[in-house]
C-alpha positions as CSV (number, residue, x, y, z in Angstrom):
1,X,38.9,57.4,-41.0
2,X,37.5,54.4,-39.1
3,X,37.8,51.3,-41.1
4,X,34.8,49.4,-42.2
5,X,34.4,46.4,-39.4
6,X,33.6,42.8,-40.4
7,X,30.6,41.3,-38.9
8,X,27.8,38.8,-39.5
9,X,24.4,38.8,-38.1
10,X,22.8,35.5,-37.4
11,X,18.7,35.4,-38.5
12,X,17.1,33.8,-35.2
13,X,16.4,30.0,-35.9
14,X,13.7,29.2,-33.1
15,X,10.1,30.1,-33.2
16,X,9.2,33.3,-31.7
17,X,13.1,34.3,-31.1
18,X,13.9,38.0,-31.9
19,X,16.9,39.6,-32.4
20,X,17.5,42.9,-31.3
21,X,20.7,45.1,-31.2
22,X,21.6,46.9,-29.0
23,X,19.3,45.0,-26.5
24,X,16.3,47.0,-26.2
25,X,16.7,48.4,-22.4
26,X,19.7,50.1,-24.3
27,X,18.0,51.9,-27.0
28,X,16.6,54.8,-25.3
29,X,19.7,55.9,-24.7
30,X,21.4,55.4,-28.1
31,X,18.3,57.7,-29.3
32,X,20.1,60.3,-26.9
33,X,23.5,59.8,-28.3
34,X,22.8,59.8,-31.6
35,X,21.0,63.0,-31.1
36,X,23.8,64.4,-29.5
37,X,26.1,63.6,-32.5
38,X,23.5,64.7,-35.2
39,X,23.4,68.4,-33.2
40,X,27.3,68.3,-33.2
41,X,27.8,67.8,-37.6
42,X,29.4,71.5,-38.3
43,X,29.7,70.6,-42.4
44,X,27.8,72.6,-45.0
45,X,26.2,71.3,-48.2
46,X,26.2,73.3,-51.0
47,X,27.1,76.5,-48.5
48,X,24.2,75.3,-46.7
49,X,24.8,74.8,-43.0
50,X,24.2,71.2,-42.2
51,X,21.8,71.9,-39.2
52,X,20.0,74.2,-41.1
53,X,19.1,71.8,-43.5
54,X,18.3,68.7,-41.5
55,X,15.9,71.2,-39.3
56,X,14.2,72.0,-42.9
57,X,14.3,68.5,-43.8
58,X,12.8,67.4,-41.0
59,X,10.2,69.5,-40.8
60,X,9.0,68.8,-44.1
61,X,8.8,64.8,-43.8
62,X,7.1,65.2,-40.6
63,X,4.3,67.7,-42.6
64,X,4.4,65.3,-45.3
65,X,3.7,62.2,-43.0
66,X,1.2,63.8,-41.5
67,X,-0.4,65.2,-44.6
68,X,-0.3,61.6,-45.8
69,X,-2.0,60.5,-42.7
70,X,-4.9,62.6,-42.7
71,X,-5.0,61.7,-46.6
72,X,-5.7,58.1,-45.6
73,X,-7.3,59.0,-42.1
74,X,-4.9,57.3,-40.3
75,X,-4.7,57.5,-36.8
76,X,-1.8,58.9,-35.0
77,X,-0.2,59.7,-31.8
78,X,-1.4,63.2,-30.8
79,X,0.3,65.8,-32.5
80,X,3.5,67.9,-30.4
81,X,4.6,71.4,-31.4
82,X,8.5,69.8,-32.0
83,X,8.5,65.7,-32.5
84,X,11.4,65.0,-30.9
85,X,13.1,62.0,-32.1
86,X,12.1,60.8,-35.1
87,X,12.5,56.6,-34.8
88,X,12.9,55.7,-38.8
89,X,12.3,52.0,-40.2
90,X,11.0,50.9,-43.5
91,X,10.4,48.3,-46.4
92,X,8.7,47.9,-49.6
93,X,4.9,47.8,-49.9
94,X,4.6,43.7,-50.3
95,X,3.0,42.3,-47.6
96,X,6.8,40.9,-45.7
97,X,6.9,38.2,-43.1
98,X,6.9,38.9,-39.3
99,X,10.2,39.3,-39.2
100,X,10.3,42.8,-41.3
101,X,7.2,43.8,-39.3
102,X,8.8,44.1,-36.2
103,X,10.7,46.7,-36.9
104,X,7.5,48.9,-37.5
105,X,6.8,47.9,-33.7
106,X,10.0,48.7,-32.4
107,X,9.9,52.2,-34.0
108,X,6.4,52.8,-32.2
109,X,7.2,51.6,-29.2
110,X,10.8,53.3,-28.9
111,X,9.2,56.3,-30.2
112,X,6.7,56.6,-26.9
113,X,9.6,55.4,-24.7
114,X,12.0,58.8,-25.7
115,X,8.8,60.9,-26.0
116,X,9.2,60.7,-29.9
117,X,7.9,60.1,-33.0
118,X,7.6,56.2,-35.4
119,X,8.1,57.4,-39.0
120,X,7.5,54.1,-41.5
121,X,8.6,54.6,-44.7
122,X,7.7,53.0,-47.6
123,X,9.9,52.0,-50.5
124,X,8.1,52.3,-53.4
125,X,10.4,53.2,-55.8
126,X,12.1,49.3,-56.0
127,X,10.8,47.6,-59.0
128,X,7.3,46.0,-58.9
129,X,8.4,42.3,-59.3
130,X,4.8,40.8,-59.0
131,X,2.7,40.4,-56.3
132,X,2.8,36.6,-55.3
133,X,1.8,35.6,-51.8
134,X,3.2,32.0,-50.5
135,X,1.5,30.1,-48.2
136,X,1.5,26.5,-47.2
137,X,-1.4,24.0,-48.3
138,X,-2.2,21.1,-47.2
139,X,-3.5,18.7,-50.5
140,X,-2.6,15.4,-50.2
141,X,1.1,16.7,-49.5
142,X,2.1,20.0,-48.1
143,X,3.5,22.3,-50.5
144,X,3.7,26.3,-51.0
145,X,1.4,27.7,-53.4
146,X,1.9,30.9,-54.8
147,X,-1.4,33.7,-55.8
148,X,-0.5,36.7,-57.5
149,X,-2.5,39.6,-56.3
150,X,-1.5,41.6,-59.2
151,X,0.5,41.0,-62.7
152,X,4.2,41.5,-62.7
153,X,4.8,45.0,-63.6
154,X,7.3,44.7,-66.4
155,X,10.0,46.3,-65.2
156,X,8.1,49.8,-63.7
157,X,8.5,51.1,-60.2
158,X,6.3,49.8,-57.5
159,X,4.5,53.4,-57.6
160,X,3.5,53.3,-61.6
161,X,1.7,50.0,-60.8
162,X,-2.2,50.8,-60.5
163,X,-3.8,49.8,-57.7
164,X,-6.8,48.8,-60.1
165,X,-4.9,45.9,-61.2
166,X,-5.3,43.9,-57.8
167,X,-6.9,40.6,-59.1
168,X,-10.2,40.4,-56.7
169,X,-10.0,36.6,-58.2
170,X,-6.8,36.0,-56.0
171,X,-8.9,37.1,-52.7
172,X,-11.5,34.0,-53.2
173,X,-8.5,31.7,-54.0
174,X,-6.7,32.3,-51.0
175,X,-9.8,31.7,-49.2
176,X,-10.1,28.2,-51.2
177,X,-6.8,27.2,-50.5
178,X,-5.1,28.3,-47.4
179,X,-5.5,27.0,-44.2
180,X,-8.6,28.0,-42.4
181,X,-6.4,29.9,-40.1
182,X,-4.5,31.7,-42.6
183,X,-7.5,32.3,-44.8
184,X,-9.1,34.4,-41.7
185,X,-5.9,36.4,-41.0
186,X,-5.8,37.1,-44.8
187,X,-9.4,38.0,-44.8
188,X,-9.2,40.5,-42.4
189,X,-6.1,42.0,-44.6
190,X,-7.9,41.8,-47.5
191,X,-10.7,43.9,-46.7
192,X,-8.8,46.8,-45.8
193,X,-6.8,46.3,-49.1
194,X,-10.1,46.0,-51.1
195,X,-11.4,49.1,-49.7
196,X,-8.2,51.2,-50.4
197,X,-7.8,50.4,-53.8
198,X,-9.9,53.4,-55.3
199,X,-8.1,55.5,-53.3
200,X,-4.6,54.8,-53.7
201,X,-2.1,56.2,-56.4
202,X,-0.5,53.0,-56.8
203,X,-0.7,49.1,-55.9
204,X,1.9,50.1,-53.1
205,X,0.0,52.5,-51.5
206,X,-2.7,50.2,-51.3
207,X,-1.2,47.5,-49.7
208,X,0.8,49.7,-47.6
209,X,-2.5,51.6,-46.4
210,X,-3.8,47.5,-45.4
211,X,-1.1,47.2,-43.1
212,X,-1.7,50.2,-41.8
213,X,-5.3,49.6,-41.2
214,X,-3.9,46.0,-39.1
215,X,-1.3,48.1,-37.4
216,X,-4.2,50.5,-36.1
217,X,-6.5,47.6,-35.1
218,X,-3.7,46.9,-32.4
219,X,-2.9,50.3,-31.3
220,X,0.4,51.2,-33.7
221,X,0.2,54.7,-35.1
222,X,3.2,55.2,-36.6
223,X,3.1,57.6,-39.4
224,X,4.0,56.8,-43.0
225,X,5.8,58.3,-45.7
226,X,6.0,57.1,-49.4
227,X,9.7,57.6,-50.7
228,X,7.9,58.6,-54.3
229,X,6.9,61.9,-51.6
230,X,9.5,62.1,-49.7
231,X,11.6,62.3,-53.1
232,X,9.7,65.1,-54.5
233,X,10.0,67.3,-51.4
234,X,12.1,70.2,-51.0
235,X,15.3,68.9,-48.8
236,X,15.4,65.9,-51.0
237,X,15.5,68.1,-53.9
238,X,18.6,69.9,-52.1
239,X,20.2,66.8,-51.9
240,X,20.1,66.0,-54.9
241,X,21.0,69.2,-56.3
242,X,24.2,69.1,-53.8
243,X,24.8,65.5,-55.4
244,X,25.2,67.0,-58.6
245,X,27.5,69.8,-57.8
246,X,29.4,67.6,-55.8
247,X,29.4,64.5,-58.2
248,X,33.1,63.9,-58.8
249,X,33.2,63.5,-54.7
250,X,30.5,61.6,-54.7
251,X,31.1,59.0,-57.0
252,X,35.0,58.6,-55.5
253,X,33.4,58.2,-51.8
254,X,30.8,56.2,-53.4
255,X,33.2,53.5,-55.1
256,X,35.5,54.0,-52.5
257,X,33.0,52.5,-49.8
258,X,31.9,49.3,-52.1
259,X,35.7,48.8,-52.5
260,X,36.4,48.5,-48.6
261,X,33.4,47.0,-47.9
262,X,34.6,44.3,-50.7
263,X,37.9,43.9,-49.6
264,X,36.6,43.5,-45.7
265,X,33.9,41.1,-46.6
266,X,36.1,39.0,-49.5
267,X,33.2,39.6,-51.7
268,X,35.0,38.6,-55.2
269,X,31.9,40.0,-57.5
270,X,31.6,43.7,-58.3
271,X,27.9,43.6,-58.2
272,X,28.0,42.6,-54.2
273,X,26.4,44.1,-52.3
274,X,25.4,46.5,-55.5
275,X,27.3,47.1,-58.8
276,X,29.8,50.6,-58.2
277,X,29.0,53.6,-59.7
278,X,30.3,53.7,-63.3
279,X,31.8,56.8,-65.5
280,X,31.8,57.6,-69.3
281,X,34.5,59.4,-70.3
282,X,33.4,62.8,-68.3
283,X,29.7,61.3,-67.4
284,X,29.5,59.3,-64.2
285,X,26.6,57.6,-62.8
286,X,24.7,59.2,-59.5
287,X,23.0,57.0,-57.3
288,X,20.0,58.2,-58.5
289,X,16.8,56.7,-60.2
290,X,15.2,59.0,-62.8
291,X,11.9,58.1,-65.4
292,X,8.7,59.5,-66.7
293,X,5.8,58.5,-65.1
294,X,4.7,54.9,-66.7
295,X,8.0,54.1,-67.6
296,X,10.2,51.7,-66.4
297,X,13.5,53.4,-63.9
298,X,16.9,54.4,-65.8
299,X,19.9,55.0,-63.8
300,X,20.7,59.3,-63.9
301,X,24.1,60.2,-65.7
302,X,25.5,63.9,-65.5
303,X,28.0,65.8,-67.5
304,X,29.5,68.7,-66.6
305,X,29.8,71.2,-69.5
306,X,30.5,74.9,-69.7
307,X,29.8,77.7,-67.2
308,X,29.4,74.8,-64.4
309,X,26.5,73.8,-66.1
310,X,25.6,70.1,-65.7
311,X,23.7,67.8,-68.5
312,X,21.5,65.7,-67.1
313,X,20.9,61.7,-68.8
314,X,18.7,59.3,-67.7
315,X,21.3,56.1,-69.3
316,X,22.1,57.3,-72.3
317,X,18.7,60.1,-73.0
318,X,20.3,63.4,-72.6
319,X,17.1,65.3,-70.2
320,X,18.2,68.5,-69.7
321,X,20.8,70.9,-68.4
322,X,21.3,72.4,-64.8
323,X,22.3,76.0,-65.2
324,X,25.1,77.2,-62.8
325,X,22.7,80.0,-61.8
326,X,23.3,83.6,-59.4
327,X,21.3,80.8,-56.6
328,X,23.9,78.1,-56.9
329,X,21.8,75.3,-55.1
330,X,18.6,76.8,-54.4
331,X,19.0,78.0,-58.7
332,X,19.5,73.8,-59.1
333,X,16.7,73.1,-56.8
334,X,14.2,75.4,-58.6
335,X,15.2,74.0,-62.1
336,X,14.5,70.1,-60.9
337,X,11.5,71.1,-59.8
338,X,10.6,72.1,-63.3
339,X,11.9,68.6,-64.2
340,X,9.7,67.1,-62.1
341,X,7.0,69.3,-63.8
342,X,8.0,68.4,-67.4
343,X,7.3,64.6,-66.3
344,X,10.6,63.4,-65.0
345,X,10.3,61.4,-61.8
346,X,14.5,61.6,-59.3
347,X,14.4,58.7,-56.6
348,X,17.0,57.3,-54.3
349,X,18.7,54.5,-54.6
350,X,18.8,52.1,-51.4
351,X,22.1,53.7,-50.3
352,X,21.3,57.3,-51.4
353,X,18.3,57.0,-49.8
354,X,19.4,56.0,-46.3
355,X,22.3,58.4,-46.3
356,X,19.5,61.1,-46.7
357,X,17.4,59.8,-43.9
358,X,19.9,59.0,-41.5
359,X,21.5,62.7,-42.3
360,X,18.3,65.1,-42.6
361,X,15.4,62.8,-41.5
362,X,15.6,60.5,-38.3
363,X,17.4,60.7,-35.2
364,X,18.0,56.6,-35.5
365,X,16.9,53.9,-38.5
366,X,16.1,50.8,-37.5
367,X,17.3,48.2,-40.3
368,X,17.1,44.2,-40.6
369,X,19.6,42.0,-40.7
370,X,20.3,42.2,-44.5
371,X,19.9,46.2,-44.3
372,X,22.6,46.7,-41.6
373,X,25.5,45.1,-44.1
374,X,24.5,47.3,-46.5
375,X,24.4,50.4,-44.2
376,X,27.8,49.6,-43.6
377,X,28.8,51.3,-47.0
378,X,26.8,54.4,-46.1
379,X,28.4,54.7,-42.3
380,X,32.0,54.7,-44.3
381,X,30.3,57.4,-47.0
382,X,29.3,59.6,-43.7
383,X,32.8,59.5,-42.9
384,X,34.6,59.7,-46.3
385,X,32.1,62.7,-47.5
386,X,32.1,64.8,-44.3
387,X,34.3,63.2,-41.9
388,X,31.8,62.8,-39.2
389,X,31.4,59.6,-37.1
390,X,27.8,58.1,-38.3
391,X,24.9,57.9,-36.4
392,X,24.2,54.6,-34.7
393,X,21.9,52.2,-35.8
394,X,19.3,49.7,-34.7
395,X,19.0,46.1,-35.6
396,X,15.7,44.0,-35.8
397,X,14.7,40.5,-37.1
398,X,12.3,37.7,-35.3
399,X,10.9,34.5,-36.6
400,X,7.6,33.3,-35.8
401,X,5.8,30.3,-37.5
402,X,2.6,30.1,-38.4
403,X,0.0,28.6,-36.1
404,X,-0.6,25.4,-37.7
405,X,0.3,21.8,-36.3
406,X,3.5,20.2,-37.5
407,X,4.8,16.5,-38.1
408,X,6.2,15.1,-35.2
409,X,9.3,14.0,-36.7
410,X,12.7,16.0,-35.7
411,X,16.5,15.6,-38.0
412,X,17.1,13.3,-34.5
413,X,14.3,10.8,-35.9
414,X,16.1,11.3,-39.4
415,X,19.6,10.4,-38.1
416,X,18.0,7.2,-36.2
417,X,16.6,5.9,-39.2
418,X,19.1,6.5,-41.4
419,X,20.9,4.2,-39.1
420,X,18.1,1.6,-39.2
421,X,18.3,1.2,-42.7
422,X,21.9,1.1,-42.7
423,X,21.8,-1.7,-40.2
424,X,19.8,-3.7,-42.5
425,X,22.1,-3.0,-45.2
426,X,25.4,-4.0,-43.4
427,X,24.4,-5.4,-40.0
428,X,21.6,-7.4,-40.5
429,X,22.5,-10.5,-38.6
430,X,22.6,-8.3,-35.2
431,X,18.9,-7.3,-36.4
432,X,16.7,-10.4,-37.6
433,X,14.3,-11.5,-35.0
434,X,15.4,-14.2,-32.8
435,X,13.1,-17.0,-34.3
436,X,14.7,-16.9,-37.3
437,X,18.4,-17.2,-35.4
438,X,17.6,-20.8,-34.8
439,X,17.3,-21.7,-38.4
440,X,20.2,-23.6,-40.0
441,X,20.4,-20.7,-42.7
442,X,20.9,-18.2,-40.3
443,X,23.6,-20.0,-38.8
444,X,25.6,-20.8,-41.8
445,X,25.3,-17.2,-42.8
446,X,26.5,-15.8,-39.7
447,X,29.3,-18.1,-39.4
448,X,30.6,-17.4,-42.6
449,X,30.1,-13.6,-42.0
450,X,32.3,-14.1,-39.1
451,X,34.8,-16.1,-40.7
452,X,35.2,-13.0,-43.5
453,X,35.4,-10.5,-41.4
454,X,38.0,-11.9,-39.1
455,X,40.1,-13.6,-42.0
456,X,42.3,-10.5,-43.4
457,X,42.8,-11.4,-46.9
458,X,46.6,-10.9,-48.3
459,X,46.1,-9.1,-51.3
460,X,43.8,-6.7,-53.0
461,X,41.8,-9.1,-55.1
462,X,41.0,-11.1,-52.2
463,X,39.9,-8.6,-50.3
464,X,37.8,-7.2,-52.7
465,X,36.2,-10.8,-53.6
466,X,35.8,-10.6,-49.6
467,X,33.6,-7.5,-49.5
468,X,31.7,-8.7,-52.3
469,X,30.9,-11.5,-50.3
470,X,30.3,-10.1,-47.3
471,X,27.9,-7.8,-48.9
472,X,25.8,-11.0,-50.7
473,X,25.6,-12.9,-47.4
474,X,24.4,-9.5,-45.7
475,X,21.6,-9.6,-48.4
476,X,21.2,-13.5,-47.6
477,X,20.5,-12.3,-43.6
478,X,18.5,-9.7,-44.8
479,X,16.3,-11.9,-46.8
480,X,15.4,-14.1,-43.3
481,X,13.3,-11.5,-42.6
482,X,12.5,-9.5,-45.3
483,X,9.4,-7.5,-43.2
484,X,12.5,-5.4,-41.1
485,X,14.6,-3.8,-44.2
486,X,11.4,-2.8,-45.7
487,X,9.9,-1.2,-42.6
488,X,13.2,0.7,-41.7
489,X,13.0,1.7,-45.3
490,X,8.8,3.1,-44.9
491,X,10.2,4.6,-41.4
492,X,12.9,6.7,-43.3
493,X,10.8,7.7,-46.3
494,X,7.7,9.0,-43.6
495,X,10.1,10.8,-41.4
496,X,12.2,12.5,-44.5
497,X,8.3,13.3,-45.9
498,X,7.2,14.7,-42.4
499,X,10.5,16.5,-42.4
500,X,10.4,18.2,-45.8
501,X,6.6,19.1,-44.8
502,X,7.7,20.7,-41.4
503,X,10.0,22.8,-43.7
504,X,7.2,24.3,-45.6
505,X,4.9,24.6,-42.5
506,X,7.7,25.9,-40.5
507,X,9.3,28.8,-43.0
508,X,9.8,32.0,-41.7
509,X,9.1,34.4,-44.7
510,X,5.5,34.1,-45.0
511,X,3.8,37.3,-45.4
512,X,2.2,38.9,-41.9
513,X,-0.9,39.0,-43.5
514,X,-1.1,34.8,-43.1
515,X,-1.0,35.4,-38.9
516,X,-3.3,36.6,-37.0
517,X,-2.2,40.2,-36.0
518,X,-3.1,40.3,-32.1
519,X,-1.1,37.3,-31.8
520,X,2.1,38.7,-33.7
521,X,1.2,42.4,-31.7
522,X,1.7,40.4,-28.3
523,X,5.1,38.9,-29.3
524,X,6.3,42.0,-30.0
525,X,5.7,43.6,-27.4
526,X,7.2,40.9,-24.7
527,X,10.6,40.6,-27.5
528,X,11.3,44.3,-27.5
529,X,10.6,45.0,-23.8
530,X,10.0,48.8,-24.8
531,X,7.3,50.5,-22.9
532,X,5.1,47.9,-24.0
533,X,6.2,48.4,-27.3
534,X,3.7,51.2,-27.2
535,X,0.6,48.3,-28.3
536,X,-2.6,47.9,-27.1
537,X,-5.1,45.2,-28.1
538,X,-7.9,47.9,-29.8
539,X,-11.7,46.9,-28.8
């Protein structure tokens, strides 16, 4: 088994830097060797052969995308009998800053270079925490104001939120406040969102279908998938039913992984980088999501009881019962299905959720920085589960400021009046102006200065009545020209303001919807290099 490697992955610092990885004119052909090692897996789940299922599984994502697509009238690359590679990224609904959105880029425009197909998927199962977008404003100081486009959720999934709760108020407040810049990039993001929001099922979905509108406007035509459908499909089902049979294994492989990845990383707390799976006496924890539709996400427990029958619970609610039927999986799929129907919602957890896609889905995920430490627990649960070497992945992460002017000042300016004022404080007679040298004052100051510094005092209290006295005579100096300390002092409070303003102006996780999107479109396509990135400036 192939130990769990240590690395760190730095977030690029400079405007418009990316960070890709492997460097892009390498990615076509880890597409090619990861679908070499995909076609090679020989495991079964649940007696199912492996390739078998991930055909099926594919299959159905790629009928669901599209089914989604023509829902929302997306536009997409034309259609081919057999996709070929399937180039899979994703993120939550929110609108996320431009260094997310790359990664929907990359996946189009790697997708045309291998002749394949962008899937986006969206993460709508992670809790709705609120929908506050941060920009900068300039008001007399600069400063980050936040406006909620809808109330916090209380807990629920980002797909039980209604998309009728966007606050229409927020749109005219962001137009009030932001920037003129960013009020027009938002504008053209808001009108899209407006216009989906009798549509949509959720507040997800109608921000995701925004984006999607921008992402057309410049020529990206990935399709999307909602996790909330990908979860209710068939293959997922399977999964999940082959979770359950196989729970003990899971679990250990599970626990096993967070454990390495611990010990590896010296991570000390048992939540990092999430909390293990926990047992009950004989019920463990899957890493599973399960509710009812309005209610907030409870973690799914099983049991297994007589006849290799399995109790379901979602925490501590006992659901239901999986009956070891004649069908063995197939029996377990058709009985969540009629969970599902009775009102009782199974989602992935991040890590289940990327083991399924990288297994059954895509021929490559693209993650972000954050993504690819956590993916590190699933490569070692590919290997601890079925002994396989994982499928590669793809790293992704830029930074790009927004277009608006910054203060001039730099930490060099910070670290040269720092010294000013220090000067004043402890060297002042090298500093006062040269018509003051000449007065009497001056001169008996400075001599004496001299005197102390050069006389070394032979014990501790007269060195200490020294410094004092050094330190009232650098006060005297001062004093001569009391204009200089109190201009070093205005220097270093306007350069430490223009400084903590640049850091406001300058953050990198303002949401894409504050930049103008042929602008962002266009440093895409020169960072990843990829057959144009597969972007075109629409009329």
């Amino acid at each position: 088994m192939s130990p769990i490697v240590r690395e760190y992955f730095r977030v690029p610092r400079g405007d418009r830097e990316a960070f890709i990885w492997p460097p892009a004119g390498d990615l076509p052909a880890l597409v090619e060797r990861n679908r070499r090692l995909l076609g090679s897996y020989g495991f079964a789940l649940a007696g199912r052969p492996v390739q078998e299922f991930r055909a099926a599984a594919r299959a159905e994502a790629m009928a669901l995308a599209r089914q989604y697509a023509e829902r929302w009238g997306f536009k997409v690359d034309r259609e081919r009998p057999e996709p070929g590679p399937v180039i899979v990224t994703g993120h939550q609904p929110p609108p996320f800053h431009p260094g997310v959105w790359i990664k929907n880029f990359l996946a189009g425009g790697l997708a045309r270079a291998v002749g394949g197909v962008g899937l986006n998927l969206i993460v709508d199962n992670d809790e709705a925490r609120g929908q506050a977008l941060r920009f900068p404003v300039r008001a007399g100081d600069v400063h980050a104001a936040e406006v909620a486009l809808a109330p916090p959720a209380g807990g629920l999934a980002l797909e039980e939120q209604p998309a009728a709760e966007v606050d229409a108020g927020a749109f005219a407040e962001i137009a009030r406040c932001a920037p003129p810049p960013l009020a027009e990039a938002f504008r053209r993001f808001a009108a899209p969102l407006a216009a989906a929001v009798p549509g949509a099922a959720g507040l997800g979905e109608a921000l995701s279908a925004a984006r999607r509108r921008r992402e057309e406007e410049v020529g990206l035509r990935n399709l999307e998938l909602p996790i909330s459908r990908m979860a209710d499909s068939e293959a997922f089902r399977f999964f999940v039913a082959w979770m359950l049979a196989e729970h003990a294994a899971v679990v250990e492989a599970y626990n096993g992984a967070l454990a390495e990845y611990r010990c590896v990383y010296r991570e000390r707390s048992a939540a990092q980088p999430v909390p293990d799976l926990a047992r009950d006496g004989q019920r463990v924890e899957l890493p599973l999501w399960i509710w009812r539709a309005g209610e907030k996400r409870r973690r799914l427990w099983v049991e297994p009881g007589q006849g290799g029958a399995i109790a379901l619970f979602a925490d501590h609610e006992r659901i239901g019962v999986l009956e070891d039927g004649a069908g063995g999986a197939s029996s377990s799929v058709a009985q969540l299905a009629a969970l599902r129907q009775a009102g009782w919602k199974v989602r992935p957890r991040a890590l289940s959720m990327t083991l399924f896609v990288r297994l059954a889905v895509g021929d490559v995920f693209i993650h972000g920085l954050g993504g690819a430490l956590y993916d590190k627990i699933t490569d070692a649960l590919f290997e601890r589960l079925w002994g396989v070497r994982p499928p590669e992945l793809i790293l992704a992460s830029c930074t790009v400021r927004l277009p608006l002017e910054a203060y001039p000042a730099t930490p060099r300016d910070l670290e040269r009046a720092i010294r000013g004022v220090r000067d004043w404080q402890f060297n002042p007679d090298r500093l006062v102006p040269q018509a003051a040298r000449v007065r009497p004052e001056f001169q008996a100051l400075a001599a004496e200065k001299r005197r102390l510094v050069e006389n070394r005092a032979a014990t501790r209290p007269e060195r200490h009545r020294a410094f004092l006295r050094i330190h009232d005579v650098n006060a005297a100096l001062a004093a001569l020209d009391p204009a200089g300390p109190a201009a070093a002092r205005a220097d270093l409070e306007r350069i430490g303001r223009q400084l903590r303003y640049n850091a406001v102006l300058r953050d990198r996780e303002y949401p894409f919807c504050f930049y103008p999107a042929e602008d962002l479109a266009a440093f895409y396509r020169e960072a990843t290099g990829i057959a144009d990135c597969g972007l075109r400036i629409a009329d």
